[in-house]
N, C-alpha and C positions, 0 to 999 in steps of 0.2 A: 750299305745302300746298294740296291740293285741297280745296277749302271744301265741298265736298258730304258729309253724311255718310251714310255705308254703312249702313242697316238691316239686323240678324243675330235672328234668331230664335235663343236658348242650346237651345231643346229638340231642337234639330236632332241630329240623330247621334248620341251618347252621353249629350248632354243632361247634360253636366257639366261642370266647369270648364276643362277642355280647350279648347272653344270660346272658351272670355272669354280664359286666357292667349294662344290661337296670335295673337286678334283683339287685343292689346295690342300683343304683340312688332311685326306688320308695320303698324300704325298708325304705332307710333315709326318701322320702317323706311320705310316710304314717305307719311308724313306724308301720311295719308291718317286723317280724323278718321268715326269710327262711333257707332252710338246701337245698343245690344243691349237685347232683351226676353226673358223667360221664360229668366232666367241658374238654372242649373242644374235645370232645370225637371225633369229624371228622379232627380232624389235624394231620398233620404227628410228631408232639410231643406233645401230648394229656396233660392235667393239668395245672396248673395255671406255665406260663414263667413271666420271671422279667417284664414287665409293667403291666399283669395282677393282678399279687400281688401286686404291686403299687399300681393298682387302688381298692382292696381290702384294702390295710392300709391307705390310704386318706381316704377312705370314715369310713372305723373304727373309725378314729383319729377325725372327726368332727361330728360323731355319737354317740366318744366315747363306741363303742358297745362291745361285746360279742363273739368274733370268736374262731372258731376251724378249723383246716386245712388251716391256710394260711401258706403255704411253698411251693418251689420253685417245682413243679413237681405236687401237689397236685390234687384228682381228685373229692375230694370232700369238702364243705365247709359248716361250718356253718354261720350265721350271725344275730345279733341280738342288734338291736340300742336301743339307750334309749334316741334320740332325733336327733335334728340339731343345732349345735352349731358355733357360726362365731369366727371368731379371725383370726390373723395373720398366716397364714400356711405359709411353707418351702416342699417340696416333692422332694427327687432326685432317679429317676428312676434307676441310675446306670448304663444306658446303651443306647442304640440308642430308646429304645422303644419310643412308641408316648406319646407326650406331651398332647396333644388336645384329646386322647379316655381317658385318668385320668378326663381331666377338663370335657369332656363330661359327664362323672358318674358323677362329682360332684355339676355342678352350678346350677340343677335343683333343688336338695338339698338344695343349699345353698339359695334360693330364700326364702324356708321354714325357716330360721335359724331365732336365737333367736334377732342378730343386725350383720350388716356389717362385709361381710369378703373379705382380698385381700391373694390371693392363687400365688403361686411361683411352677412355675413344673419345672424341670431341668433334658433333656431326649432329644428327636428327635422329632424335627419340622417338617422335609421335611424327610417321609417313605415311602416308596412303600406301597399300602396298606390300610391307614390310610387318613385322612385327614392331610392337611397340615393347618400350620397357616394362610395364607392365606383366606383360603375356609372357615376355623373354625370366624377367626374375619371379613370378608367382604359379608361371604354369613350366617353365622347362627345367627351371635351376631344381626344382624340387623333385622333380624326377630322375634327374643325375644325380643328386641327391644320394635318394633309395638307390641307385645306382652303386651306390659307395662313393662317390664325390661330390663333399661338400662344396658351393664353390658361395663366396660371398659377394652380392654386387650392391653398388649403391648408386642413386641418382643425385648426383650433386647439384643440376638445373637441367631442366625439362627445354629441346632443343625441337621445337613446332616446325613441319614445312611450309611452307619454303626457305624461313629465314636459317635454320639450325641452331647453333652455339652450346646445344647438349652436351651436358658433361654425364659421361658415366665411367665408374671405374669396377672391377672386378678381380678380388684374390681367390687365386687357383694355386694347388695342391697338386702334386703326382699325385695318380692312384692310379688302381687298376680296377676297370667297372667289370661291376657284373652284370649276368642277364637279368633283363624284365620281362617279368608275367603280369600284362596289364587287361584282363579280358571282363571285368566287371567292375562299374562306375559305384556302385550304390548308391543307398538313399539320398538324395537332393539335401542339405541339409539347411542350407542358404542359398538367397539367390538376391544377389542386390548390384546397383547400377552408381553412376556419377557422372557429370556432366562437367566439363569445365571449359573455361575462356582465359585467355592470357592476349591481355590488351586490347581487346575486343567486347560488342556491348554484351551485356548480361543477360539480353534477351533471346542472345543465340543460345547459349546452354540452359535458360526454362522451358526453353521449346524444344527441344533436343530432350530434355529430362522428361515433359510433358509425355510424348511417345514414348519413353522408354515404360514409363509407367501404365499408361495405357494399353500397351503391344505387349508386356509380361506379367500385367494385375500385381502391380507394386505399388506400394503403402506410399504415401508423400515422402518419410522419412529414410525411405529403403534408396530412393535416388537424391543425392542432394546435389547442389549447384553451387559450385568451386569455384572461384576468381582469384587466379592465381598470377603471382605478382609481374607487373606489366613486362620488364625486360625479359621474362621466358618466351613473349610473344613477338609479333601477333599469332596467335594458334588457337584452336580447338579444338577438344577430342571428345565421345562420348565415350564408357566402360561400360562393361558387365559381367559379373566373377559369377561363377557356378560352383560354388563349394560343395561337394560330393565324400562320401566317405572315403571314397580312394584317390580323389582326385579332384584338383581346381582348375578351370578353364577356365579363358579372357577372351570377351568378344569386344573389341575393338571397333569406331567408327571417329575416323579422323577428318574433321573440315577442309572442305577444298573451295575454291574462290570458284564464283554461280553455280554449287550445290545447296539446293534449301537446308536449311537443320531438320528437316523433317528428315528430306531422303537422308541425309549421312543416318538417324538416329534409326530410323524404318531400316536400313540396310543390317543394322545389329539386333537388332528383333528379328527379325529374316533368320541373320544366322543363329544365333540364342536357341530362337523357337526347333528349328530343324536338328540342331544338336540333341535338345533336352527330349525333343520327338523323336529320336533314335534311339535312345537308352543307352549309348554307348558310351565308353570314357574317355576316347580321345576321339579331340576335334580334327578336323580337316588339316589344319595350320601344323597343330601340333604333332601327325601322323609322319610330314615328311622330314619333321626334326628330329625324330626321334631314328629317324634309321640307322646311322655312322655312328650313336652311340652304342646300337645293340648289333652295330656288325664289328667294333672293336670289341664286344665285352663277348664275342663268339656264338651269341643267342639270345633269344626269348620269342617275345608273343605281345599284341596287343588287338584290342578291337576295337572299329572306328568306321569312319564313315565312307564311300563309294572313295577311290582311290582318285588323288588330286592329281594332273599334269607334274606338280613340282616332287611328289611321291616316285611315279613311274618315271621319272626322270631320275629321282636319285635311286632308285634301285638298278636303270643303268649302270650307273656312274660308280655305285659302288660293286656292283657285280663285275666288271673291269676288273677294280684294282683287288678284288676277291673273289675269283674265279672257282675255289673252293666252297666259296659259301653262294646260299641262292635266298631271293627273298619267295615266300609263294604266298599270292595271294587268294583266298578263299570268300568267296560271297557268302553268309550265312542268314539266316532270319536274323531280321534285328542289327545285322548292320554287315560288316568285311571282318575278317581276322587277318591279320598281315602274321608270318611265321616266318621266322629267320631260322634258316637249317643247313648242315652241312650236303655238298651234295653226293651223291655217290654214284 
């Protein structure tokens, strides 16, 4: 472990949690230990909130490390690992927080570990905000995947905001990834939707499926409406899977209390339409996921849409603690090319 630690300013870039997880995940990978100030500094309640500290004591607990300032409100942290270790985990967020930005800090990590780990989060699946399970196991696990790491997750109960209770669990595998070359989407080969309610009435998700069909010229049967069993709610979410030859994206729209079902379901036609109108393969969401995997695996390439806050923020965060590597990003017709390259 390199015993110097990295000073990070959190207000940098998005000035959100973004910052503290991408700086967890490559601490554990390259046991390089950090000291962060002004964590979350652009949010209307600044400091580390209940799933940010989560995702702090997760990655402690299989780093085993060093910290100071993990507590609820916090605006600065230390942290200092003394490896990556696998085993049996249990994690409960306590609250509606997301389930999948915990796993996201941690299974890069765990790729590096010393032998197999199966991890258990217990928190919120479907958040405004956040990725959902969905998007997390159909559009990123499959790319790590191709990566060379399979990793297996499953949804035990779907955990709605505000209430949570989500259970998800995931077995990881060392390996060691390789680069991805992601620069061509191909043919559309599917494209279908789903509506669903959990404890709530059924008219929110025909309406919500309504739009969906309308805003993407889908067939009655290509969106169906889901009632799914009342103790996973009260929640609602709308989906849309873009199955591609080289590639499936999730567009997401989660119900919030006084959003019509129309706007939540119009805001997923919005994004859908703009995706599939770029021609590209990877979405917005899935562009600043993908960086920490292709800067541990020392390379690749993908093409994707105008670059997100949460992107140029992690290409900070990672350029820090890899100082060797650079990300460059390229405007081209038809969309960005993001290029991971040594620098010289």
């Amino acid at each position: 472990m390199n015993g110097t630690p990295l000073v990070l300013d959190g207000s940098q870039g998005e000035g959100g949690g973004q910052v503290l997880r991408s700086a967890l995940t490559l601490s554990l990978c390259l046991g390089r230990p950090f000291r962060m100030v002004n964590i979350r500094a652009k949010r209307r309640n600044p400091g580390l909130a209940r799933q940010h500290l989560m995702a702090v004591r997760a990655a402690a607990t299989v780093g085993r490390a060093t910290v100071s300032g993990d507590e609820l409100g916090s605006r600065t942290l230390s942290f200092a690992p003394r490896g990556v270790f696998g085993g049996d985990y249990r994690f409960d967020i306590g609250s509606a927080g997301s389930t999948t930005l915990v796993l996201h800090t941690l299974l890069p990590a765990l790729l590096h570990a010393d032998r197999p780990s199966r991890v258990t989060v217990i928190g919120g699946t479907h958040n405004p905000l956040a990725p959902p399970f969905e998007h997390f196991a159909e559009a990123y696990l499959p790319l790590l995947e191709r990566m060379g790491a399979p990793v297996r997750a499953h949804l035990a109960r779907a955990g709605y905001y505000p209430r949570g209770g989500g259970v998800v669990t995931v077995e990881v595998r060392p390996t060691r990834l390789r680069p991805l070359q992601l620069l061509e989407r191909g043919p559309l080969q599917t494209l279908r939707g789903e509506a669903r309610v959990a404890a709530l009435p059924r008219h929110i998700a025909e309406r919500e499926a309504q739009v969906l069909r309308a805003g993407l010229d889908l067939p009655e049967d290509a969106v169906p409406v889901v009632e799914q069993p009342p103790d996973w709610g009260p929640g609602n979410a709308c989906l849309v899977w873009a199955h591609s030859a080289e590639i499936t994206e999730v567009f997401t729209g989660i119900g919030e209390r006084g959003v019509p079902a129309e706007t939540v379901a119009g805001r997923v036609v919005e994004e859908t339409r703009r995706y599939l109108d770029a021609g590209v393969p990877v979405g917005e969401h899935l562009a600043d996921q993908l960086m920490i995997p292709l800067a541990l695996a020392g390379g690749g390439a993908y093409r994707t849409l105008p670059p997100s806050g949460h992107t140029r923020t992690n290409r900070w965060v990672i350029e820090a603690f890899l100082p060797n590597l650079r990300f460059r990003f390229d405007e081209a017709p038809g969309g960005w090319c993001i290029y991971l390259e040594a620098r010289t």
